[in-house]
N, C-alpha and C positions, 0 to 999 in steps of 0.2 A: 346903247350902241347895238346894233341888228348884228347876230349870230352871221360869223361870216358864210356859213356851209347855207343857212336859213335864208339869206339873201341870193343865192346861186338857184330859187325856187320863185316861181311866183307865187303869190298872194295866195291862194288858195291851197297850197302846200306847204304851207310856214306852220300855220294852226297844226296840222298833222305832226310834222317833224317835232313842234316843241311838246306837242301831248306828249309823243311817245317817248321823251326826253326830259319830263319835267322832274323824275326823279329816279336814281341808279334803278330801283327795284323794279319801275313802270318799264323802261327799257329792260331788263334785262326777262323780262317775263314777255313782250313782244318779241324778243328773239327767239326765247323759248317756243312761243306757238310757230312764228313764222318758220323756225329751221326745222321744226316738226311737220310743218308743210312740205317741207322740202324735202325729207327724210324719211320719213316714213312709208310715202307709198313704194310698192316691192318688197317690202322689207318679208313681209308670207307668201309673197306670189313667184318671189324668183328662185327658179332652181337654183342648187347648189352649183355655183361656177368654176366649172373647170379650168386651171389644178388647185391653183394654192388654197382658192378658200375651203375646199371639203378635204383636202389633207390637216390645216389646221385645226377643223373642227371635228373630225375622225379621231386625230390626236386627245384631243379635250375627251372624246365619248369616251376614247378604250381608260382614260383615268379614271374614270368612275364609272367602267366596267371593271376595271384593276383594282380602284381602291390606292393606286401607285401614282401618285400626284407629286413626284418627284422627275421620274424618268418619261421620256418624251419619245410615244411611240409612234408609226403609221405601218399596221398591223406587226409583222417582225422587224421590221424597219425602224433604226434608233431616228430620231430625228430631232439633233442637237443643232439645227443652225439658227434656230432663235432660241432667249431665253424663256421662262416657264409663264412671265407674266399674263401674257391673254390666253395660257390655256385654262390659269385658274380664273380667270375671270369668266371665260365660255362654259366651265366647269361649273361654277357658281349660280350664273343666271339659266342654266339648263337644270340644276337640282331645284333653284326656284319654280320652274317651269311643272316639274313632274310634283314637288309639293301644292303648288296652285291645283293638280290634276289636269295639266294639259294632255292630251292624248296621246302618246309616243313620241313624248319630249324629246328625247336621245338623238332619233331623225327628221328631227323639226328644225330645218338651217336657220327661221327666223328665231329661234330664243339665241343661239350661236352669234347672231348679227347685234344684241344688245349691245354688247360691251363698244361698236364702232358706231351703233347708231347714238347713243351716251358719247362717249367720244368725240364723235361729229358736232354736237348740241353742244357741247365743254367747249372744243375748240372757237367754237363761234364767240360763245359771252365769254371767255378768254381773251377773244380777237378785242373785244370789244373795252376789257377791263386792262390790255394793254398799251392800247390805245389811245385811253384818258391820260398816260407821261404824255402825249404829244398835242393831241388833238382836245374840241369843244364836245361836249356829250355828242350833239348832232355829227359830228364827223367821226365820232367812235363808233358808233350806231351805222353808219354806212359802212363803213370798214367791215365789219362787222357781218353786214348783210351782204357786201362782194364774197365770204367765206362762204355765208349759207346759200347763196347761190350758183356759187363756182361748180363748174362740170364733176372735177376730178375729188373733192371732198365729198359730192354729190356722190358718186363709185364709191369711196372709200367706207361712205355711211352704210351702204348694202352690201358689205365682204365683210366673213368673219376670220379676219386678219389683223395686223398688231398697224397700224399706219393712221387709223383715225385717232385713236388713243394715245399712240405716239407724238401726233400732232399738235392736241390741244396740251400735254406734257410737256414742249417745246414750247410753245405760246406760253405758260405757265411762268417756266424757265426763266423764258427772256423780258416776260414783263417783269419780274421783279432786277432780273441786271440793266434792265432801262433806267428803273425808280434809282437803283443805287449808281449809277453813271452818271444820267442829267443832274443828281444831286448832290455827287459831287464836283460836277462843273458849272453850277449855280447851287450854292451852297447858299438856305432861306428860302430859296425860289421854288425849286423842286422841291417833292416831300419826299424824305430819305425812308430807309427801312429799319423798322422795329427787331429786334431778336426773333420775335414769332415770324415775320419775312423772312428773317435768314433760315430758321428751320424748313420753314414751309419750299423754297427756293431748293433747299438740298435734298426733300422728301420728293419731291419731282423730280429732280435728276437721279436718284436714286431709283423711283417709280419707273423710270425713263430708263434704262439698263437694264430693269429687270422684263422689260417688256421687250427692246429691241438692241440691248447692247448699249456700245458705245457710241450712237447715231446723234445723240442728242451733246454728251457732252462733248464730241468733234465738233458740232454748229457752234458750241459755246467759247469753245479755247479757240476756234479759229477768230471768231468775231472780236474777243477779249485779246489776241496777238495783233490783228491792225487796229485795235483802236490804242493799245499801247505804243505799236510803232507811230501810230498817227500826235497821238500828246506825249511820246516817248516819258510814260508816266504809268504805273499798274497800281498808285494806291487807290484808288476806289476797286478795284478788283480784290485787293488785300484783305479791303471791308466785307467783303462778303464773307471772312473765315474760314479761307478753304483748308485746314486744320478739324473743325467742327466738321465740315461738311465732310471730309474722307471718314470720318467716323460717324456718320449720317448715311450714309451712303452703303459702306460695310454692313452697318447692323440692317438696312434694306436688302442688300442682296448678299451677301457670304452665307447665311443659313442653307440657302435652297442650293449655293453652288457647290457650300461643304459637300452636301449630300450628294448633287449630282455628280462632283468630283468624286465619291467613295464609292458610288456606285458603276459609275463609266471610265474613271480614270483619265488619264490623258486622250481620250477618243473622242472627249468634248471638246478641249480647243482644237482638237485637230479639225473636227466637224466643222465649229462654229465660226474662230477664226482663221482658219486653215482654209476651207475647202468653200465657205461660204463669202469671207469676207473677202478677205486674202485674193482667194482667188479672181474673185469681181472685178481685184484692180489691176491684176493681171492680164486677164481675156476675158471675153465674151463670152457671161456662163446662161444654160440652157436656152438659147439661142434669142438671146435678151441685146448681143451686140447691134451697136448702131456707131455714126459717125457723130467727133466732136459739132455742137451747136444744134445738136437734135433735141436737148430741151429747149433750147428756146424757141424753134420752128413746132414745137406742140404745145407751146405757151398759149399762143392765142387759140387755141381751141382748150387745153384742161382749165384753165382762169377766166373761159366767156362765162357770164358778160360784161368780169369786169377788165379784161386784158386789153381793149381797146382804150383805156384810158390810160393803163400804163404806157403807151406809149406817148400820149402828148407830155406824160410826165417825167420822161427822161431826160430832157433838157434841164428842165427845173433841177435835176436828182444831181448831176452834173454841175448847173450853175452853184446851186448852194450847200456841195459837200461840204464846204468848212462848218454849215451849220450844226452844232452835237447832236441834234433831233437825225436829222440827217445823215451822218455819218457812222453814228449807233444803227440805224437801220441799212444802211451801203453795208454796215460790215455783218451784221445779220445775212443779209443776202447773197455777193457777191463772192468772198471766197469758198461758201461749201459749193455754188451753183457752177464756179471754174472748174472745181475739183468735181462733181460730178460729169463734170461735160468731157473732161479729161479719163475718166474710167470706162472703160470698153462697155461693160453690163451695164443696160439702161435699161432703165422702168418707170412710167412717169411718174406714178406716184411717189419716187425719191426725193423730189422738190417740194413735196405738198409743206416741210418742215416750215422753208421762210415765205409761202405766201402770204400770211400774215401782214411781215413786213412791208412789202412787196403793196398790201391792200391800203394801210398807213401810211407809206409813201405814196401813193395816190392820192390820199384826203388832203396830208396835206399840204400838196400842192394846189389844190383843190381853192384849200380854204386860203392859202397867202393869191389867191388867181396867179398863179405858177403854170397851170395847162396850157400848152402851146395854141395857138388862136388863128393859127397861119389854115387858109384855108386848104390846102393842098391835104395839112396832116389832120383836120376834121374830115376833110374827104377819108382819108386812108384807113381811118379809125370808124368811121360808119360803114364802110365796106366789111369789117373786123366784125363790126357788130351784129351785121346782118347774115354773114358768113357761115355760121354753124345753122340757125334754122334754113336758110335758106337750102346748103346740103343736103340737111334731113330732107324736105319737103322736094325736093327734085329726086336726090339719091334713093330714100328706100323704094318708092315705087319703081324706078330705075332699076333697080338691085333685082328688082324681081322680074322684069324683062329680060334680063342679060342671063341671067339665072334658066336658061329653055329649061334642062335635064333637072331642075330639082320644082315645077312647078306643079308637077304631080302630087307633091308632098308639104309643099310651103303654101304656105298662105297669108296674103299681105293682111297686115292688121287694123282691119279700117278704122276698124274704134280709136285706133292712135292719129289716125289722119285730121279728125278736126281741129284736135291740138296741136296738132302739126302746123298747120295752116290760121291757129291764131297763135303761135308764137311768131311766125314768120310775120304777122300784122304787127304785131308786139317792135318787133326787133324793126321792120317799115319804120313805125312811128319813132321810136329810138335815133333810128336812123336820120329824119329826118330834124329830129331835136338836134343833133352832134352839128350834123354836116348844115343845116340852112340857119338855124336858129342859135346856135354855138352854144346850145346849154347843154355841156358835159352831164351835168348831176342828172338832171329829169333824164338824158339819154339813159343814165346809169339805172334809174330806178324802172324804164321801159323795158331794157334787158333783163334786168331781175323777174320783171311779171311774165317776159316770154321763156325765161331759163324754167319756172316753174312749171310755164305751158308743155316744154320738151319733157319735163320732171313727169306730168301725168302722160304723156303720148307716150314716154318710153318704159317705164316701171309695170305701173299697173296695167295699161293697154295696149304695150306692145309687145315688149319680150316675153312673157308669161303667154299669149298665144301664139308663139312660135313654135308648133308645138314638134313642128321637125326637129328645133332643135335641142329638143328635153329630151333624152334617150335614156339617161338613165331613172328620171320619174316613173316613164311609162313601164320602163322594163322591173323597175321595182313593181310597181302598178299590178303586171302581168304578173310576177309570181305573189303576190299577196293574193289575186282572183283565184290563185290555184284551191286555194282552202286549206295549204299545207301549214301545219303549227310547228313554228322554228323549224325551216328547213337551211341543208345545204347550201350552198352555193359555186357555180364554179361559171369561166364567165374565158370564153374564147374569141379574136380578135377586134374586142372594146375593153379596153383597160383602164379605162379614169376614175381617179379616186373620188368621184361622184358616185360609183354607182356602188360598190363598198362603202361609202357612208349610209346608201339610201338603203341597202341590204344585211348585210353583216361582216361584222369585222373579217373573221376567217374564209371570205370569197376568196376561193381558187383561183389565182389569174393563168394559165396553163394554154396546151396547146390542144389541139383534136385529140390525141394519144391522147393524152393525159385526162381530159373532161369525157371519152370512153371510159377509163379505167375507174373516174370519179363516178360518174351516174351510175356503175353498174355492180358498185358495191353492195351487198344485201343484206339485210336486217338492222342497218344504221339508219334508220327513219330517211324522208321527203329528202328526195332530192331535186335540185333544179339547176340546169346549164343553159346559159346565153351562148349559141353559136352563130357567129356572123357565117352570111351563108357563103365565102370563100372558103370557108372551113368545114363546112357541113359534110360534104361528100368524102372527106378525109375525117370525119367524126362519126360517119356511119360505117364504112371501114372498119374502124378500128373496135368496131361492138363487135365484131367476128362472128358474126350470125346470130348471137344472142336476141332473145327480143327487143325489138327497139323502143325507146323510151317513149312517153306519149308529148305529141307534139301540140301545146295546147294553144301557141298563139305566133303570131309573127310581130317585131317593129321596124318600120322602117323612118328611118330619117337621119340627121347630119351630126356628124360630131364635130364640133364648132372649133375644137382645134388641131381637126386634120381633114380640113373640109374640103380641100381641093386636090384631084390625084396630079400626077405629072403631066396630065396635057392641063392643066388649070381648067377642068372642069370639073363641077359639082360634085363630091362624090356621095351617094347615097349608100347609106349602110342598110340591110336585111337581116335582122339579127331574131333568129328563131329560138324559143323557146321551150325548153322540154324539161317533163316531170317526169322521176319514175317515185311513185311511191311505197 
């Protein structure tokens, strides 16, 4: 009988699909190179992005410049609203970094981006090893490859932050509460879980807390409360031990919280779940509010290219909830995705947990031919497909028309324009598979080769020469040209914690008065002050006739998140540079 996912291919695409599926190991080592395709480029090219990823990673440096891999800093700044896990991990593969002899490991953001770019790669053959409760190899292997191609894991992979890691933790998670659900509601049919599952199961959620809290075990107790209410029954939940696992769990995180509790006292829940969590579901924190159903209106752009098929797949998801396949992934999905949509603070990456789900539900609908076939919603869904290149390839050039006042200093990236322009061909042919030819899969696997195509236009050849808007590289840049050995720092109106990770911890962040008062201190070695030039003439001022510092360079260009003044034009920064030594 013909694989049903391998018959949704012609003849010439079967051979392919069953090679790379002929056995777990063969597949899961083609996910490996592919999501490596897909992952890696930027990963040394892209600045450190302003804010969260170079406060994360700052954090991670000052611990092993502290030696204090306990307490969680950004410079005197406590910073408990996550837990300690990916600082020891960015900890880790940055002391690998300076052991290999990488060159100035410490401000090197790609050893920082390991532990998400691993992460990223986990999540995938996770995606893929979760998969097989539901689906045939071939349709695990596509699931699989909607993860390594999706936009927003694609971000996630190049930020040194706790969400990629988080991720395939969650995927982890729930594939093993899958195995132990479908197995107990086909009991012989399903394969149930071993003892070493149940450890392994509670060493993830454990893992999973220590990295980002209670993120993961909310997706799980919500999912595990409708499917109880749904078979108004919790023994197969029972099975899983959750006895074992609170002491599973404990011995993974109470150590590092003892400590952090003996060291900060109650200023960590207040931080963490106080001010962080807490607060989120209260209001709209650091200007992150949005209006309810705004995940799902940047669904189909953070899930291209495979979110065009979720939609012919919601009927199907609908007709056959009573199915267990089915309704284990509904409840995966839908009530943390209500309750985020319901919280004021939005961030897209807060969903990335059940796309997974989300990408299994799609196969397999896929493989029962569940996808809707009505020609109106292949139209709608080849529109979906073609949507994101087609933006890029109109928009960035566009951007930079509209853009008169900063084209002095920007420059479009042409190297990113021919893949620009063959993923747009990509996602054409895609297109035309969905909407004339009605074959969803091939569409699926079109989008993936042009998701790649945007993967190289935007990583390697496009944001890395944006070079307006690297501010803090080049201004590191400029005082490294100084020749000064460990100098100062003090840094007047540009503040982002990019450019303190890319200089030194103890950067001054101050005002004209103040970066006067700094430069002109004497006989405490090289100093060097960043003044935007609003501030310049109020920074010479205040030298009070002293000699003034030598002025060895100027930068100019855009700080990417405060980039437009109050008439919404372009704002360019001139941020001058002085040494005295």
């Amino acid at each position: 009988m013909p694989n049903p996912v391998s018959a949704l291919f012609q003849h010439d695409w079967r051979g392919v699909l069953h090679a790379l599926t002929r056995t777990h190991r063969r597949a899961m080592l083609a996910l490996v190179l592919i999501s490596a395709c897909f992952f890696l480029p930027g990963q040394m090219s892209l600045q450190p992005m302003d804010r969260d990823e170079p406060r994360f990673a700052q954090a991670s440096k000052q611990m092993l410049e502290t030696g204090d891999f306990v307490d969680i800093r950004f410079q005197e700044e406590a910073r408990h609203k996550k837990p300690v896990g990916i600082y020891w991990l960015q900890s880790a593969t940055v002391s690998i970094g300076e052991w290999l002899g990488v060159p100035d490991a410490r401000r090197t953001i790609g050893l920082y981006r390991v532990p998400s770019f691993l992460g990223a790669i986990a999540m995938v053959l996770l995606t893929y090893w979760a998969a097989l409760a539901f689906l045939s190899r071939e349709g695990a292997l596509l699931a699989a490859l909607m993860m390594a191609g999706s936009v927003l894991l694609g971000v996630e992979a190049r930020l040194a932050k706790t969400d990629a890691v988080l991720g395939a933790l969650s995927v982890a998670a729930f594939g093993f509460m899958a195995r132990a659900y479908l197995s107990s509601r086909s009991p012989g049919v399903a394969p149930g879980l071993t003892q070493r599952h149940l450890v392994l199961f509670w060493l993830a959620i454990g893992a999973a807390v220590l990295v980002k809290g209670p993120i993961t075990p909310l997706v799980a107790a919500l999912a595990i409360a409708v499917l109880a209410w749904r078979d108004r029954d919790l023994g197969w939940a029972k099975g899983m031990r959750p006895g074992l696992g609170l002491l599973i769990v404990a011995l993974v995180v109470l150590p590092w919280l003892s400590l952090i509790l003996a060291k900060a006292g109650s200023s960590f829940f207040a931080e963490s779940l106080g001010k962080d969590m807490l607060a989120k579901v209260g209001s709209a924190q650091e200007k992150h509010g949005a209006p309810p159903g705004t995940y799902f209106g940047v669904f189909w752009l953070t899930f291209w290219p495979a979110a065009p098929l979720a939609l012919l797949a919601i009927p199907f998801a609908w007709r056959e909830r009573r199915d267990d396949g089915v309704a284990f992934l509904l409840a995966w999905i839908v009530p943390f995705w209500l309750i985020l949509e319901a919280v004021p603070t939005k961030l897209p990456h807060y969903v990335l947990p059940v796309y997974p789900a989300i990408a299994i539900l799609i196969m397999i609908a896929a493989e029962r031919s569940g996808l809707m076939q009505q020609r109106w919603a292949r139209g709608l869904a080849a529109f979906l497909l073609l949507l994101v290149p087609l933006v890029l390839l109109i928009g960035v050039p566009g951007l930079f028309l509209l853009l008169e006042e900063g084209l002095t200093i920007l420059r479009l990236p042409f190297l990113a324009l021919p893949f620009l322009a063959l993923a747009f061909a990509l996602g054409a042919y895609g297109t035309w598979m969905l909407a004339r030819q009605a074959k969803p899969v091939r569409a699926l696997v079109a989008g993936l080769a042009a998701s790649l195509m945007l993967t190289l236009a935007a990583y390697p050849n496009g944001l890395p020469m944006l070079k307006a808007f690297n501010l803090s590289p080049r201004l590191a840049e400029a005082a490294r040209a100084t020749g000064c050995a460990s100098p100062a720092y003090a840094t007047v109106g540009y503040r982002e914690p990019s450019l303190v990770f890319l200089t030194d911890t103890a950067l001054l962040m101050t005002d004209a008065a103040g970066a006067a008062a700094f430069i002109d201190r004497e006989g405490e070695g090289c100093r060097i002050a960043f003044i935007e030039r609003a501030s310049e003439e109020a920074f010479r001022s205040a030298l009070q006739g002293r000699s003034a510092p030598a002025l060895v360079t100027r930068v100019r260009g855009v700080n990417i998140n405060a980039a437009l003044d109050k008439q919404r034009r372009l704002r360019v920064l001139d941020i001058a540079v002085y040494v005295r030594r």
